[in-house]
Structures are given as C-alpha cells and as structure tokens.
MINUZA-322066 format. One record per residue (C-alpha): z negated, y negated, x negated; residue in three letters. Coordinates in pm, 1 decimal. Each point is the difference from the previous one (the first is absolute). Example, Ala and Ser with C-alpha at 12.3 -4.5 7.8 and 13.67 -1.06 7.14 Angstrom:
2
{{-780.0; 450.0; -1230.0}; "ALA"}
{{66.0; -344.0; -137.0}; "SER"}
***
This chain:
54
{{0.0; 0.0; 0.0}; "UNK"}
{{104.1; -328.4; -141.6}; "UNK"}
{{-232.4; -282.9; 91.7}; "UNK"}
{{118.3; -375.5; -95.9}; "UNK"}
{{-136.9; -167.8; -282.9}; "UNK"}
{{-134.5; -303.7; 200.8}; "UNK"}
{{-139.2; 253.2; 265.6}; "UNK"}
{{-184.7; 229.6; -245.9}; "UNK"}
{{-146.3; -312.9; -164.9}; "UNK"}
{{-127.5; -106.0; 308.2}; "UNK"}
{{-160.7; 260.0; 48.5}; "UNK"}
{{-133.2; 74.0; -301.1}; "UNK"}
{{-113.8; -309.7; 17.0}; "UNK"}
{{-171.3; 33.0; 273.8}; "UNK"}
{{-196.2; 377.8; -68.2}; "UNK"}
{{-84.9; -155.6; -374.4}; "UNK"}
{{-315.7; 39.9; -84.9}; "UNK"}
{{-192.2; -126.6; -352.1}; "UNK"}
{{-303.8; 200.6; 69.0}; "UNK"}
{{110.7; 336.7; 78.4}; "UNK"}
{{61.8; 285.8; -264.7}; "UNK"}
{{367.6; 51.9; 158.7}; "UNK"}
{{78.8; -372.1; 67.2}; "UNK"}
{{42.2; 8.6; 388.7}; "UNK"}
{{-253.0; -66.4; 226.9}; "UNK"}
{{2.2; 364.3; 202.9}; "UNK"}
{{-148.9; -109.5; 319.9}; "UNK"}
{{265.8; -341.3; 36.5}; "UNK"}
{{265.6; 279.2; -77.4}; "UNK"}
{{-120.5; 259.5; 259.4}; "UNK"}
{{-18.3; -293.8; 252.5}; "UNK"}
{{348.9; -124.5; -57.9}; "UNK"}
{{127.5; 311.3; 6.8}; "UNK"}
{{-206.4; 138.2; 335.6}; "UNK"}
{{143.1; -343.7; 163.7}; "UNK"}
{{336.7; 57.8; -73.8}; "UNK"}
{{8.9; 376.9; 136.6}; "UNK"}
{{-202.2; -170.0; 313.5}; "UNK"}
{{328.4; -239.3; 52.5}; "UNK"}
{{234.8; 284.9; -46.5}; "UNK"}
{{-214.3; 205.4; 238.8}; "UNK"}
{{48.0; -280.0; 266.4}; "UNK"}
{{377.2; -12.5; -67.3}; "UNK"}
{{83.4; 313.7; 11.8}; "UNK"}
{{-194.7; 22.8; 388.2}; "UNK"}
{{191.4; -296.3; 72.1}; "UNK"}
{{271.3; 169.8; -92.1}; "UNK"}
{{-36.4; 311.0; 182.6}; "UNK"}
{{-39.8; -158.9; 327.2}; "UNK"}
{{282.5; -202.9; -66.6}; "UNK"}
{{167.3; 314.5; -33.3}; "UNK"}
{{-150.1; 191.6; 305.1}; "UNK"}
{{96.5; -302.8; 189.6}; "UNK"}
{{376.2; 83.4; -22.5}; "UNK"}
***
C-alpha cells in the first residue's frame, strides 16, 4: 500500500511521541484508528440500505 508523502507525515506527525520507547503515542494511535473503522462502519450501513432500497 502506497500512502502519500504529505499524508504519512501527517500522520506521523500526529501519533509522534518524544516520551515513548517506540515513538508513537499507542493510545492516540488506537483511537484514530478505532474512529476511522467507526466511520467506515457507518458507511458501509448507509450503504447497505441504500442498496436494499433498490
């Protein structure tokens, strides 16, 4: 998967972290990244009904 340059710096930018071991704050990560699967969850049953709907 190829992400953008200006996209993966943003969000590296983002997840950075100075005082963890691995650099990225893991909880900020896990929250971005449970959000984002909660708005594809929600667009995909939007979707579906869309669908039924035909």
């Amino acid at each position: 998967m190829e992400v953008p340059k200006d996209v993966y710096d943003a969000i590296a930018g983002e997840i950075a972290s100075a005082d963890s071991p691995v650099g990225i704050d893991a909880k900020k990560t896990h929250v971005i990244i449970l959000h984002r699967l909660q708005q594809i969850e929600e667009r995909l049953v939007r979707i579906e009904r869309a669908l039924k709907e035909r």
